[in-house]
DRENPA-3360 file (N, C-alpha, C; in nm, 2 decimals, always signed):
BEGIN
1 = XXXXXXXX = -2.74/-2.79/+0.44/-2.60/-2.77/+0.47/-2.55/-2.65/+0.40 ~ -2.60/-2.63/+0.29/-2.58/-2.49/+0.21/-2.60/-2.37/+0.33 ~ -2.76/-2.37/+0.36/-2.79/-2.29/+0.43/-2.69/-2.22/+0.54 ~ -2.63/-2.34/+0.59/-2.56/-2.32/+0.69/-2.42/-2.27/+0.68 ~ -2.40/-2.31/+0.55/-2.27/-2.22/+0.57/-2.27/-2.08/+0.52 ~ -2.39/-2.04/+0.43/-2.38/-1.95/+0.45/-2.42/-1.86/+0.55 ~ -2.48/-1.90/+0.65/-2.47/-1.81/+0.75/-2.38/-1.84/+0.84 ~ -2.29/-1.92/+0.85/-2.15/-1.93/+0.89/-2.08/-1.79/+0.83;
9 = XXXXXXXX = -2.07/-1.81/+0.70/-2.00/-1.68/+0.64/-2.01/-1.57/+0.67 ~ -2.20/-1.57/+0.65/-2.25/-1.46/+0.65/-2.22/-1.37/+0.84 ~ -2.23/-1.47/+0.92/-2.21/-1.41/+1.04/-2.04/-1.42/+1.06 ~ -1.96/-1.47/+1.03/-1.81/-1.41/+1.01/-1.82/-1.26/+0.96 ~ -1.84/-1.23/+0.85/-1.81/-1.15/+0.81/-1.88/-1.04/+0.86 ~ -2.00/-1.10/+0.90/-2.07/-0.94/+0.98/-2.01/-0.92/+1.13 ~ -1.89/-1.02/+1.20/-1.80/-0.99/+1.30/-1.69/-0.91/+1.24 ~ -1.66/-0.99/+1.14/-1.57/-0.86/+1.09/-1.59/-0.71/+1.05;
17 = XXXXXXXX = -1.68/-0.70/+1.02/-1.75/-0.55/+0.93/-1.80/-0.49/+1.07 ~ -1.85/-0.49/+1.20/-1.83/-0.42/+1.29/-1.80/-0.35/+1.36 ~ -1.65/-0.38/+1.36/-1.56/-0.28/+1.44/-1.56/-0.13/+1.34 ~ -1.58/-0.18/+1.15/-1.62/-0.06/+1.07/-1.69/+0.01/+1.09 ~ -1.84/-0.08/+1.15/-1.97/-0.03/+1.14/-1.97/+0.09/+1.25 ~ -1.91/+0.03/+1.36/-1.93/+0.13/+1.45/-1.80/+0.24/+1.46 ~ -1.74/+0.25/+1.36/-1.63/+0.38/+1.38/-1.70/+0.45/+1.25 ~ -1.78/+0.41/+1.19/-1.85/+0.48/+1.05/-1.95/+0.54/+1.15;
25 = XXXXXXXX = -2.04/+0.50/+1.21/-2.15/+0.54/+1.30/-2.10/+0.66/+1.41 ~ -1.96/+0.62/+1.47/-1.93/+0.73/+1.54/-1.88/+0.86/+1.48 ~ -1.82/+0.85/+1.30/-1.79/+0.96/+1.27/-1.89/+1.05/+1.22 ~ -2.04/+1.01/+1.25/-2.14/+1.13/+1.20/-2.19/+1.15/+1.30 ~ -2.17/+1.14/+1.39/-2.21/+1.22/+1.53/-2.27/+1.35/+1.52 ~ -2.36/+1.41/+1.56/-2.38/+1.55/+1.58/-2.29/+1.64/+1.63 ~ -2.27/+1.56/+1.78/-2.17/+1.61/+1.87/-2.02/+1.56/+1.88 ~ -1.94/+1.60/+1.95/-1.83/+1.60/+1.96/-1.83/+1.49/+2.08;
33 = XXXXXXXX = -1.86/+1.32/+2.03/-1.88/+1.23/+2.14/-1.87/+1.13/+2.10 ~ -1.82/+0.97/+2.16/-1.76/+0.83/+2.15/-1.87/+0.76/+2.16 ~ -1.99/+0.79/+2.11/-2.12/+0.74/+2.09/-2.19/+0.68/+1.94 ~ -2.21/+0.49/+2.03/-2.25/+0.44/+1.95/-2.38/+0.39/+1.99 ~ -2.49/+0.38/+1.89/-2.55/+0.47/+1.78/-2.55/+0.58/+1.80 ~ -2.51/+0.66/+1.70/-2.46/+0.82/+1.66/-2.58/+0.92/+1.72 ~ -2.53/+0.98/+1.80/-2.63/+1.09/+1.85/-2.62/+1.19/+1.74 ~ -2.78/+1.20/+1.66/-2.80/+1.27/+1.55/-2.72/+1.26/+1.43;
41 = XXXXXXXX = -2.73/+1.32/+1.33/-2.62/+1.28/+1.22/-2.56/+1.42/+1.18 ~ -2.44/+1.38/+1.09/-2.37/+1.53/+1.12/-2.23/+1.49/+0.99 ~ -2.23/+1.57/+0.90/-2.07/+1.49/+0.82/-2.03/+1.63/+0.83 ~ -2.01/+1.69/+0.93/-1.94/+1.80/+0.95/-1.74/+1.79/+0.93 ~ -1.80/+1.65/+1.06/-1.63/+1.58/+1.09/-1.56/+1.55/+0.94 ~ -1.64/+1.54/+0.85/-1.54/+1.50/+0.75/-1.52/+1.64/+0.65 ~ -1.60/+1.73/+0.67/-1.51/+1.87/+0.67/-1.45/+1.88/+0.71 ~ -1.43/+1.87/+0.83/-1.27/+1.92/+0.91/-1.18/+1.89/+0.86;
49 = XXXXXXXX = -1.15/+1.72/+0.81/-1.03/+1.69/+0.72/-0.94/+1.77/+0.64 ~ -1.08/+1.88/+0.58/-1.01/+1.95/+0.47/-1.02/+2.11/+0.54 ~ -1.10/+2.13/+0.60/-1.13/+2.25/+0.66/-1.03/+2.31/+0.75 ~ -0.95/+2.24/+0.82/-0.89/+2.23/+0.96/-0.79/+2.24/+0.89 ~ -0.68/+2.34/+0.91/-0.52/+2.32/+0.84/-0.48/+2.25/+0.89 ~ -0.41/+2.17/+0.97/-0.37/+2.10/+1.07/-0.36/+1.93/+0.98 ~ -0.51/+1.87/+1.00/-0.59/+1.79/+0.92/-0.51/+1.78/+0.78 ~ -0.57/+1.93/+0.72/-0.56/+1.92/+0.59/-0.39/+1.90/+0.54;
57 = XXXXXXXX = -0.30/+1.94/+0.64/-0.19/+1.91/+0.60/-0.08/+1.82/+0.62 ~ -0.19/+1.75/+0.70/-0.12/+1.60/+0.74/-0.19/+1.52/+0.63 ~ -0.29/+1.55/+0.56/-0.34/+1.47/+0.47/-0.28/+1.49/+0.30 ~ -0.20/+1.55/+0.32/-0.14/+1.61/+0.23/+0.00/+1.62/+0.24 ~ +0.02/+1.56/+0.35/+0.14/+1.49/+0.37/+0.14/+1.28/+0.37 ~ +0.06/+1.33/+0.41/+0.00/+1.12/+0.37/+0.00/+1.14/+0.21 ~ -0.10/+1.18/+0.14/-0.06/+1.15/+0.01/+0.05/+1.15/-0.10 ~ +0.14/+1.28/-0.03/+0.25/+1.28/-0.10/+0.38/+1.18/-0.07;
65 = XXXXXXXX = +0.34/+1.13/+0.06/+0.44/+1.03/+0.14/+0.40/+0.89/+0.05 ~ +0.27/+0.84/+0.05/+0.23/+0.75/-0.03/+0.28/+0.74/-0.16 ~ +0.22/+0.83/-0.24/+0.22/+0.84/-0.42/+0.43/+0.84/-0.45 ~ +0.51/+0.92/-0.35/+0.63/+0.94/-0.37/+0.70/+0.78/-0.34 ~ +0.69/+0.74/-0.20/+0.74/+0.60/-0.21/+0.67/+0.51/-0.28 ~ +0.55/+0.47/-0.32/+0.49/+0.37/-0.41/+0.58/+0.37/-0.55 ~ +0.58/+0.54/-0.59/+0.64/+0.50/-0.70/+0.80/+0.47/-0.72 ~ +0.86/+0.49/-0.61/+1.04/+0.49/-0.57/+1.04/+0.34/-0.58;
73 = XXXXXXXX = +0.90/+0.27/-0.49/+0.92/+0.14/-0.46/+0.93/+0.03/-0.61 ~ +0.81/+0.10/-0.69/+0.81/+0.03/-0.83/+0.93/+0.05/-0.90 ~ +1.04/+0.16/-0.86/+1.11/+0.18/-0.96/+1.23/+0.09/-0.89 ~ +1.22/+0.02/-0.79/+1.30/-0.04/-0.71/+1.27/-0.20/-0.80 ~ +1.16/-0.21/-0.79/+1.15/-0.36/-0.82/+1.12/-0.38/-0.93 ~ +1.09/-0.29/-1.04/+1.06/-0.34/-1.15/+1.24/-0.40/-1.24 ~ +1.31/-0.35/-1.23/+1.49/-0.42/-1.26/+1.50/-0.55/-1.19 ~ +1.46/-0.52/-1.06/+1.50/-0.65/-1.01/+1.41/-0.75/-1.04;
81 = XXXXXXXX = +1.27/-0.76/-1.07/+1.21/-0.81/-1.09/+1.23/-0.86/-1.25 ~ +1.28/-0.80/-1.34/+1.31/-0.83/-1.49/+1.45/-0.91/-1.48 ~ +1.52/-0.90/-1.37/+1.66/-0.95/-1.40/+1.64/-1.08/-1.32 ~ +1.58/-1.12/-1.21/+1.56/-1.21/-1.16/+1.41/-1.33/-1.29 ~ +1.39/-1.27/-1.36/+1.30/-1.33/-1.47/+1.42/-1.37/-1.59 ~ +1.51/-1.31/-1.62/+1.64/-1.33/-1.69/+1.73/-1.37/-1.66 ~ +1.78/-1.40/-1.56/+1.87/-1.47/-1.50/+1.83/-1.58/-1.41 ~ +1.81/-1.73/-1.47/+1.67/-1.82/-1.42/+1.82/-1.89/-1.36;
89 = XXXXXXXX = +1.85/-1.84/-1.24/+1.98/-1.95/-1.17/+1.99/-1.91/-1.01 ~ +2.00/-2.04/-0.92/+2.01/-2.04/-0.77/+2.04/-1.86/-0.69 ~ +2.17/-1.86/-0.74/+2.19/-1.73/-0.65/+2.11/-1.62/-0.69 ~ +2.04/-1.60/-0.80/+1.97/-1.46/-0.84/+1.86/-1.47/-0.74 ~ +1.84/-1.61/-0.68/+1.71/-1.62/-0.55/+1.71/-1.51/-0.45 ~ +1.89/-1.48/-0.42/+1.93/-1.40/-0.33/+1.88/-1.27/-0.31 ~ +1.89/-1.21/-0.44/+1.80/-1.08/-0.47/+1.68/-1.07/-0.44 ~ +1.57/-1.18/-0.42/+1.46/-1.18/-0.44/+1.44/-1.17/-0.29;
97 = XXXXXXXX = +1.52/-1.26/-0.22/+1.53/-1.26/-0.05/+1.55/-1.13/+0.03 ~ +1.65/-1.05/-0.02/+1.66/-0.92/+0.02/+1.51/-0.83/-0.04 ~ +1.44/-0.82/-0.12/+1.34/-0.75/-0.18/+1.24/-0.79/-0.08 ~ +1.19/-0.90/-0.05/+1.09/-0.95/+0.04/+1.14/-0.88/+0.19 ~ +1.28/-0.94/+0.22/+1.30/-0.90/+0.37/+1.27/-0.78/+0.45 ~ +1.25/-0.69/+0.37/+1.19/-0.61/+0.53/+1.07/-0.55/+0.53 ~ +0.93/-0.64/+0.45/+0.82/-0.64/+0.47/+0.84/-0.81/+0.55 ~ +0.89/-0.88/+0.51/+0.86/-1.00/+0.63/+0.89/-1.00/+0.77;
105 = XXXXXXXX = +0.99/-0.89/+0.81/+1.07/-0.88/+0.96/+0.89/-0.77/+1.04 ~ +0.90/-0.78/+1.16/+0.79/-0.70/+1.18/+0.84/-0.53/+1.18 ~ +0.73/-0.46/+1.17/+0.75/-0.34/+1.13/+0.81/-0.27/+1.22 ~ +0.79/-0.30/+1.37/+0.94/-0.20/+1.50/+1.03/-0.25/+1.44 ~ +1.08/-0.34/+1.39/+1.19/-0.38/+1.38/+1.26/-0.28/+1.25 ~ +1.21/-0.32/+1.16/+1.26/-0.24/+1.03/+1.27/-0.13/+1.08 ~ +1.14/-0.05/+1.14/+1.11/+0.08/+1.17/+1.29/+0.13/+1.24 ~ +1.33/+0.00/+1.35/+1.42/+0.04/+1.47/+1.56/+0.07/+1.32;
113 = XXXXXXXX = +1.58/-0.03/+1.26/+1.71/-0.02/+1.18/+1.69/+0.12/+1.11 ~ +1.56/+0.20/+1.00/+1.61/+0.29/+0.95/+1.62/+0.38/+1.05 ~ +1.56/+0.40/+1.17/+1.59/+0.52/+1.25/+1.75/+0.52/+1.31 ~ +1.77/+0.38/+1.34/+1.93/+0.40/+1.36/+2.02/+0.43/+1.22 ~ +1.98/+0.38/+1.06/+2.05/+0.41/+1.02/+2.02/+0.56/+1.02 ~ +1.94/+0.65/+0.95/+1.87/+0.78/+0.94/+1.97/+0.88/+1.08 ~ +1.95/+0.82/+1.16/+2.07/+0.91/+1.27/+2.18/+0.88/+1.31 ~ +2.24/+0.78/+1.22/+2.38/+0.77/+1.22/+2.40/+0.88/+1.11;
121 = XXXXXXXX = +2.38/+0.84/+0.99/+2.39/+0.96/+0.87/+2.36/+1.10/+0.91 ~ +2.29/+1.16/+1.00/+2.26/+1.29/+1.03/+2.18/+1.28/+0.96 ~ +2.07/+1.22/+0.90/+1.96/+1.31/+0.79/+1.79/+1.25/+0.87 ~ +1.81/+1.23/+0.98/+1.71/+1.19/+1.08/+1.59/+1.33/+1.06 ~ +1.51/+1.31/+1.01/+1.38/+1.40/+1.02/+1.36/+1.48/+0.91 ~ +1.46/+1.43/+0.83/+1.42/+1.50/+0.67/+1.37/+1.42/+0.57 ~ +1.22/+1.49/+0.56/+1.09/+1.45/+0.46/+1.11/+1.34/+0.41 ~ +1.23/+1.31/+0.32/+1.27/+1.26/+0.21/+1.29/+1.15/+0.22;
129 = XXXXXXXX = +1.36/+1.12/+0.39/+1.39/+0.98/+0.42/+1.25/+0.89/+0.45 ~ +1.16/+0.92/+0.49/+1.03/+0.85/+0.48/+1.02/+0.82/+0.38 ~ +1.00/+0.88/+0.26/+0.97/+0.86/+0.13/+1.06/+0.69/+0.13 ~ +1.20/+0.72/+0.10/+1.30/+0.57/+0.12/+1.25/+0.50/+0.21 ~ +1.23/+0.53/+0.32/+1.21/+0.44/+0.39/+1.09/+0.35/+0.36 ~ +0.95/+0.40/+0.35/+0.87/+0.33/+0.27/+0.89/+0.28/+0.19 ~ +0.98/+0.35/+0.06/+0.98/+0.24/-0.04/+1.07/+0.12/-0.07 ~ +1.13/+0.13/+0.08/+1.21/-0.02/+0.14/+1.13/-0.07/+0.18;
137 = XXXXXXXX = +1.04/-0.05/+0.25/+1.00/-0.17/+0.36/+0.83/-0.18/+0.22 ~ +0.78/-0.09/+0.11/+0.70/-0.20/+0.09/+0.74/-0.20/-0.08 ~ +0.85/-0.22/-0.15/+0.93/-0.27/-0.20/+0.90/-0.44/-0.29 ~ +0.83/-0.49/-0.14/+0.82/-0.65/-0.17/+0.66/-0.67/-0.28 ~ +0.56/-0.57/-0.22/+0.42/-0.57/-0.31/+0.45/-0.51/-0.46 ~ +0.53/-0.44/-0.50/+0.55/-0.46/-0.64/+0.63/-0.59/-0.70 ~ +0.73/-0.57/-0.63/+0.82/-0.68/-0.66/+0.72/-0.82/-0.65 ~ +0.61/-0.84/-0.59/+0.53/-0.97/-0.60/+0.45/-0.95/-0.74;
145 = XXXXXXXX = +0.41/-0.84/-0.70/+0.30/-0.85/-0.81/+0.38/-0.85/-1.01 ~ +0.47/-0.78/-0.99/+0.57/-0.75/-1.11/+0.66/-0.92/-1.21 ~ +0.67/-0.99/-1.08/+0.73/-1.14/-1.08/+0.62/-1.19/-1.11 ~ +0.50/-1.18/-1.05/+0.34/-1.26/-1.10/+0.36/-1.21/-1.31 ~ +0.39/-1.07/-1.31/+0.37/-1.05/-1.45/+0.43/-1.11/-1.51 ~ +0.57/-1.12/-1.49/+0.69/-1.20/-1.60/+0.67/-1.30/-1.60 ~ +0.65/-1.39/-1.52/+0.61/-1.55/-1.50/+0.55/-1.59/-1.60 ~ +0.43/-1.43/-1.63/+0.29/-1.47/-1.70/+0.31/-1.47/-1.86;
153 = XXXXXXXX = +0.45/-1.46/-1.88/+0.54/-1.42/-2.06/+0.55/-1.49/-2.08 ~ +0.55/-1.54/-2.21/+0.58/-1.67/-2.33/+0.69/-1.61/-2.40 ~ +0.79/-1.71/-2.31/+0.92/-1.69/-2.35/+0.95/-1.65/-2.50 ~ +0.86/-1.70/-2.53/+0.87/-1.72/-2.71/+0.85/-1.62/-2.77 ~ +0.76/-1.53/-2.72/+0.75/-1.42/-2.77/+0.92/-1.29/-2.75 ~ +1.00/-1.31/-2.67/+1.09/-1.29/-2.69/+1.17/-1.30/-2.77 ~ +1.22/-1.47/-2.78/+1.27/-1.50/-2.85/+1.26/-1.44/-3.01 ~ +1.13/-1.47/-3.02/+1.08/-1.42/-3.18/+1.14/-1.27/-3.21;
161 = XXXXXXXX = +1.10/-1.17/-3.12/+1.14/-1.05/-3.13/+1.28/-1.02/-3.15 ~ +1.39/-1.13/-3.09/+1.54/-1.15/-3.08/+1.55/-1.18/-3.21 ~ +1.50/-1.29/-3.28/+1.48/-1.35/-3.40/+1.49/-1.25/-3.52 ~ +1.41/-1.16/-3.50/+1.35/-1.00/-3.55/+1.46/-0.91/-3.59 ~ +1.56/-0.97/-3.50/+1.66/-0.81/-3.48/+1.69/-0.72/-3.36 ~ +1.55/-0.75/-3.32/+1.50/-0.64/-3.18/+1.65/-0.64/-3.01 ~ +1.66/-0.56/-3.00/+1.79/-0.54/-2.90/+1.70/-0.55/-2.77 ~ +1.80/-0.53/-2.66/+1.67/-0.58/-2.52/+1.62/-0.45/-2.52;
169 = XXXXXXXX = +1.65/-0.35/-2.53/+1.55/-0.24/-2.47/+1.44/-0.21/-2.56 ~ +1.46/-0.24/-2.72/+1.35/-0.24/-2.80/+1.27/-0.34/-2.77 ~ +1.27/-0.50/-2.70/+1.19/-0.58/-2.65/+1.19/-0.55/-2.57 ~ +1.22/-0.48/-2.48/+1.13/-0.44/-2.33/+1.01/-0.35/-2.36 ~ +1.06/-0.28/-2.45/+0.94/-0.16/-2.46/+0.82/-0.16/-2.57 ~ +0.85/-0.27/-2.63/+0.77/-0.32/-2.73/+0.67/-0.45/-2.69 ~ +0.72/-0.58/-2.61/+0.70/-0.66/-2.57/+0.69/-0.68/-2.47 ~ +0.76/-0.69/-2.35/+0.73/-0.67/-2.25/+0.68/-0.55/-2.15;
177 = XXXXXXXX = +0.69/-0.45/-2.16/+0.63/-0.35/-2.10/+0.47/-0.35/-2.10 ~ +0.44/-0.37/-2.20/+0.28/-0.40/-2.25/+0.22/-0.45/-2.13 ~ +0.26/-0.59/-2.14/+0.26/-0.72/-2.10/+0.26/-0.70/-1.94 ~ +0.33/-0.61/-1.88/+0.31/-0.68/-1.76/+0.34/-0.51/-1.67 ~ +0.26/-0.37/-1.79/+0.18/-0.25/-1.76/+0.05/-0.26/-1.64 ~ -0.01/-0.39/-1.66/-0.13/-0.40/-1.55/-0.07/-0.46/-1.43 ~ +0.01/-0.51/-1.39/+0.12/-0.53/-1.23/+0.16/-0.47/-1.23 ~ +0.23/-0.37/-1.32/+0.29/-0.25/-1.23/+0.16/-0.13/-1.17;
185 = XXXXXXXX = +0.05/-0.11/-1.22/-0.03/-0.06/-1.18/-0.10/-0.12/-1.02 ~ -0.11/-0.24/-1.03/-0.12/-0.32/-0.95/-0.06/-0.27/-0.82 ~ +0.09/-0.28/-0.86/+0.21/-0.28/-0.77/+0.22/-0.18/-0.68 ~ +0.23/-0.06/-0.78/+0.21/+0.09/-0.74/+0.07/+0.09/-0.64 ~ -0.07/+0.05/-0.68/-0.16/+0.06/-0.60/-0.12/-0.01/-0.46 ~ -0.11/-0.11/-0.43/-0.10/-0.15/-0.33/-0.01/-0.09/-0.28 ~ +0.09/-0.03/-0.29/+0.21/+0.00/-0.21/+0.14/+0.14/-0.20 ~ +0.11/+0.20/-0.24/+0.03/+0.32/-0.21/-0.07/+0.34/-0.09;
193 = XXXXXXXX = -0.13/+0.23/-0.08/-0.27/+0.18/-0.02/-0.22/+0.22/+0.13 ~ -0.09/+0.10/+0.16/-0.11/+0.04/+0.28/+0.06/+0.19/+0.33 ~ +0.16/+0.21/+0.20/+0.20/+0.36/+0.26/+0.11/+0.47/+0.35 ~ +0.01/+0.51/+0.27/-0.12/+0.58/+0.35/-0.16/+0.56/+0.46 ~ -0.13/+0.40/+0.51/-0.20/+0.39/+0.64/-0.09/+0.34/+0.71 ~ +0.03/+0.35/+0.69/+0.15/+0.31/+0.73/+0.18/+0.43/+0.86 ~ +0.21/+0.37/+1.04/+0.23/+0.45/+1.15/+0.35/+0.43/+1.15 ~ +0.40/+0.31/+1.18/+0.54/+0.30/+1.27/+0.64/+0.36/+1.17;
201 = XXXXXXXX = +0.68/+0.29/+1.07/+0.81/+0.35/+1.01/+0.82/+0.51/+1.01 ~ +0.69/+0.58/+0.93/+0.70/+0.70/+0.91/+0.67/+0.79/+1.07 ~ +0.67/+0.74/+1.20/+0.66/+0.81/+1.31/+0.83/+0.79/+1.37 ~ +0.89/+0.66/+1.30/+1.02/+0.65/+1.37/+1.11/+0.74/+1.30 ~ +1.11/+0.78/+1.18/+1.16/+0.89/+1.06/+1.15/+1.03/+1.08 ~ +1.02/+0.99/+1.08/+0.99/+1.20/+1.09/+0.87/+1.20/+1.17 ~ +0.87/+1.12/+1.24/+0.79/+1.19/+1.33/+0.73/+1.25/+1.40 ~ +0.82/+1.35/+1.48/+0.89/+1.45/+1.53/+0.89/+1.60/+1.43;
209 = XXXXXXXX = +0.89/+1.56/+1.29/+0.94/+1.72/+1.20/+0.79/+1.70/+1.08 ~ +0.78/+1.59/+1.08/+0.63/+1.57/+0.98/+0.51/+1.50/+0.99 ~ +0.40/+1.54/+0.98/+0.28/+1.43/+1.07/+0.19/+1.39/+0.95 ~ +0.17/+1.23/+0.95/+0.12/+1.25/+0.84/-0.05/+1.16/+0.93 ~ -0.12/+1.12/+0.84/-0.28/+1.10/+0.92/-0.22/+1.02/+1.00 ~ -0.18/+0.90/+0.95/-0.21/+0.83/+1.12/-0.12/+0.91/+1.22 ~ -0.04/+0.94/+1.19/+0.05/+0.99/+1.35/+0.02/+1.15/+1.35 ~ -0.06/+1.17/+1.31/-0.19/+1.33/+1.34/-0.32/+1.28/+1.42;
217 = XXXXXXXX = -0.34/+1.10/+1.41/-0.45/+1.08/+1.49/-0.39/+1.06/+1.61 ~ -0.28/+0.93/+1.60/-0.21/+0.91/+1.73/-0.16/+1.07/+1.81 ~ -0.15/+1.18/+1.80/-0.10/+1.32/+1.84/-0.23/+1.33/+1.92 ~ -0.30/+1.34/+1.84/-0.44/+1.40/+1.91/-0.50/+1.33/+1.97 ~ -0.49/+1.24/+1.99/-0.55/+1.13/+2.09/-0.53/+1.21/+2.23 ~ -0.39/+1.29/+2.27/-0.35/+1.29/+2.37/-0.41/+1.41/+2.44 ~ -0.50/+1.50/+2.33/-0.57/+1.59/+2.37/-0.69/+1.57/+2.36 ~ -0.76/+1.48/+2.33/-0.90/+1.41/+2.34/-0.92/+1.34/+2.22;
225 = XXXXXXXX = -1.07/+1.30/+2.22/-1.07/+1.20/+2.09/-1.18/+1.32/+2.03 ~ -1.23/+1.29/+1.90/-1.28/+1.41/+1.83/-1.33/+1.29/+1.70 ~ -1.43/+1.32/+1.69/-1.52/+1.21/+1.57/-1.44/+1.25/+1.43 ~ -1.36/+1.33/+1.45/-1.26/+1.35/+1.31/-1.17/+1.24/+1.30 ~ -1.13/+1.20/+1.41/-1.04/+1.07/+1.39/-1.11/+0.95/+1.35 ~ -1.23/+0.94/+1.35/-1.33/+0.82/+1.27/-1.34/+0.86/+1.12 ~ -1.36/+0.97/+1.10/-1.39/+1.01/+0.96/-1.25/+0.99/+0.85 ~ -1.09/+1.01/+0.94/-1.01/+1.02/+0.86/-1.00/+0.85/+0.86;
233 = XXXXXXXX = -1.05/+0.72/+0.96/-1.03/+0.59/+0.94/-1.15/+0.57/+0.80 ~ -1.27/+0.62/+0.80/-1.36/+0.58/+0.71/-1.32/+0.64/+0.57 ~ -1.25/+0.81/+0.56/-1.19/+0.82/+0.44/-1.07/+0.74/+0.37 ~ -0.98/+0.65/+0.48/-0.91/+0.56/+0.44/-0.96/+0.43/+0.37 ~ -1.07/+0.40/+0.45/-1.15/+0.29/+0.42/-1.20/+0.31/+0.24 ~ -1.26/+0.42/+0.25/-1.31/+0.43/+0.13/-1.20/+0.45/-0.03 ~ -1.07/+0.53/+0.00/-0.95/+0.54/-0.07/-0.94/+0.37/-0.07 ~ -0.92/+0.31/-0.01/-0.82/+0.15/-0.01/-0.93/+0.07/-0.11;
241 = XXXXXXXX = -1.06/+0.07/-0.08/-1.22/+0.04/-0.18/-1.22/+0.06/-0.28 ~ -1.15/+0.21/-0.32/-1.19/+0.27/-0.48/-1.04/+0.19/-0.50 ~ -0.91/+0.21/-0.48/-0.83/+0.18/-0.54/-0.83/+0.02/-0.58 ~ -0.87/-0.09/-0.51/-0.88/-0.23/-0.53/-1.00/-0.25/-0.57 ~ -1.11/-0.18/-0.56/-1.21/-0.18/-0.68/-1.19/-0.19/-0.76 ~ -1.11/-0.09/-0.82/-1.06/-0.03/-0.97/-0.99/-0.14/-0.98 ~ -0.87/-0.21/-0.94/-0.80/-0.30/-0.98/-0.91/-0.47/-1.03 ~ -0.96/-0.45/-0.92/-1.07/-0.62/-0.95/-1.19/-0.56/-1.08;
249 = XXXXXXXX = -1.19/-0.47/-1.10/-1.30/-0.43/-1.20/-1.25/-0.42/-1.35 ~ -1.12/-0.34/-1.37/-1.01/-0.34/-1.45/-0.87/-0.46/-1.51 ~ -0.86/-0.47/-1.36/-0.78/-0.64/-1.38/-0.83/-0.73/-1.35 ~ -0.72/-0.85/-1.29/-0.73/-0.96/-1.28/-0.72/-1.00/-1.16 ~ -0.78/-1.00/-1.05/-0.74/-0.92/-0.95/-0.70/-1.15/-0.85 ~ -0.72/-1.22/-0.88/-0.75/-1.32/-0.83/-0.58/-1.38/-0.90 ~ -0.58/-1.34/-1.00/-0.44/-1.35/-1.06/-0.31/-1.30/-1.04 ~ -0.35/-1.10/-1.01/-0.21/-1.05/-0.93/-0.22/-1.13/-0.79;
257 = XXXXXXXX = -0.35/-1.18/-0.75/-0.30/-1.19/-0.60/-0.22/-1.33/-0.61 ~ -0.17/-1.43/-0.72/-0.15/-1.49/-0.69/-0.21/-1.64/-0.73 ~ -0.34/-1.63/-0.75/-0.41/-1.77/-0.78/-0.33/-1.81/-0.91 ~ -0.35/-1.94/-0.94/-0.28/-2.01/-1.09/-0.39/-2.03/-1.18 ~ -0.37/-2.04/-1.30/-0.50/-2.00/-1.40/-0.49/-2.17/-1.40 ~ -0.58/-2.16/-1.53/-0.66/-2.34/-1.54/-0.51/-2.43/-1.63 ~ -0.49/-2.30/-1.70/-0.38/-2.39/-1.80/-0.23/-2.38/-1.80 ~ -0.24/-2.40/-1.66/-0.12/-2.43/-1.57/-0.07/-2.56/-1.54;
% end
């Protein structure tokens, strides 16, 4: 019975790891071709990323689009996330409901509201509003991970500090900052992660005045396909790996996601 499930697993997961296998296989192609197994091998294509200005500055527009709203987003939710931990009463729920809501609505949708708000305002296709707009819609992965931290405090340990003399911003930055320093890294990572690979919001924003990788692959599609657009899905692949690597190697990674420890 063992046996069997693990090759239940084992062939799940080798359905899932597929669709990778073969966009990894097509982006070392020799040639400039939609061929799987890879005619000859070639990591030329993943030069071009950086070689190609075009490439290189859509990729450099993904990162700065990422790293700027991940961090807008943590600076969003780390207040609310402390005050909704301090204020333990029904309506402070409310806050928490708005923080979640526009990663739970589907992404046309959010996408549809900030482009209607974005062009009611007049500021439709400037850089900046992408940045906000991302760090609205992923807002809710710090704010998850940040509430996992506070949860994880012994009240007591405040208290004591209060006890001490200590004022709240001397116990935030003494005691709790510490404490709940590895969720906001957390937080930031993931909201970074899935920014990066984020199409709809940032094509409904600026998509038109700024291109960032995914909506530089979706562009180019329309003039052929080119094994560059495999290489920039497998450099994503590999960015999303090192960053949640780093977190399950460094943290607690079964804990930010959420599991309850034993002495719960």
């Amino acid at each position: 019975m063992t046996a069997l499930r693990r090759f239940f697993f084992l062939a799940v997961g080798l359905f899932l790891a597929l669709p990778l296998i073969v966009v990894a296989g097509v982006s070392i192609n020799e040639k400039q071709t939609l061929a799987f197994p890879p005619q000859g091998f070639s990591l030329s294509w993943y030069g071009e990323i950086f070689a190609n200005d075009e490439w290189r500055s859509a990729l450099l527009a993904s990162l700065t689009l990422a790293a700027t709203s991940a961090a807008l987003a943590l600076l969003v939710a780390l207040p609310l996330a402390w005050f909704l931990w301090r204020r333990v009463a029904p309506w402070a729920n409310i806050f928490q409901l708005l923080g979640v809501a526009p990663f739970t609505l589907p992404p046309v949708i959010t996408a549809l509201g900030l482009l209607t708000f974005w062009a009611t305002s007049g500021f439709y296709g400037q850089p900046w509003t992408a940045v906000i707009s991302h760090a609205i819609f992923f807002v809710t992965l710090p704010l998850v991970t940040l509430s996992l931290g506070f949860s994880a405090i012994d009240r007591s340990l405040v208290e004591a500090a209060a006890t001490m003399g200590a004022d709240d911003r001397t116990i935030f930055r003494t005691v709790i900052f510490p404490l709940i320093l590895p969720y906001m890294v957390s937080g930031y990572a993931f909201a970074f992660v899935l920014s990066l690979n984020e199409y709809i919001v940032a094509y409904m924003t600026v998509g038109f005045t700024m291109e960032t990788l995914p909506i530089k692959i979706f562009n180019a599609l329309r003039y052929g396909y080119t094994p560059t657009m495999a290489s920039v899905t497998v450099f994503f692949l590999a960015i999303a790996a090192l960053v949640f690597g780093a977190i399950a190697r460094f943290g607690d990674l079964p804990k930010l996601l959420g599991a309850m420890t034993s002495d719960r």
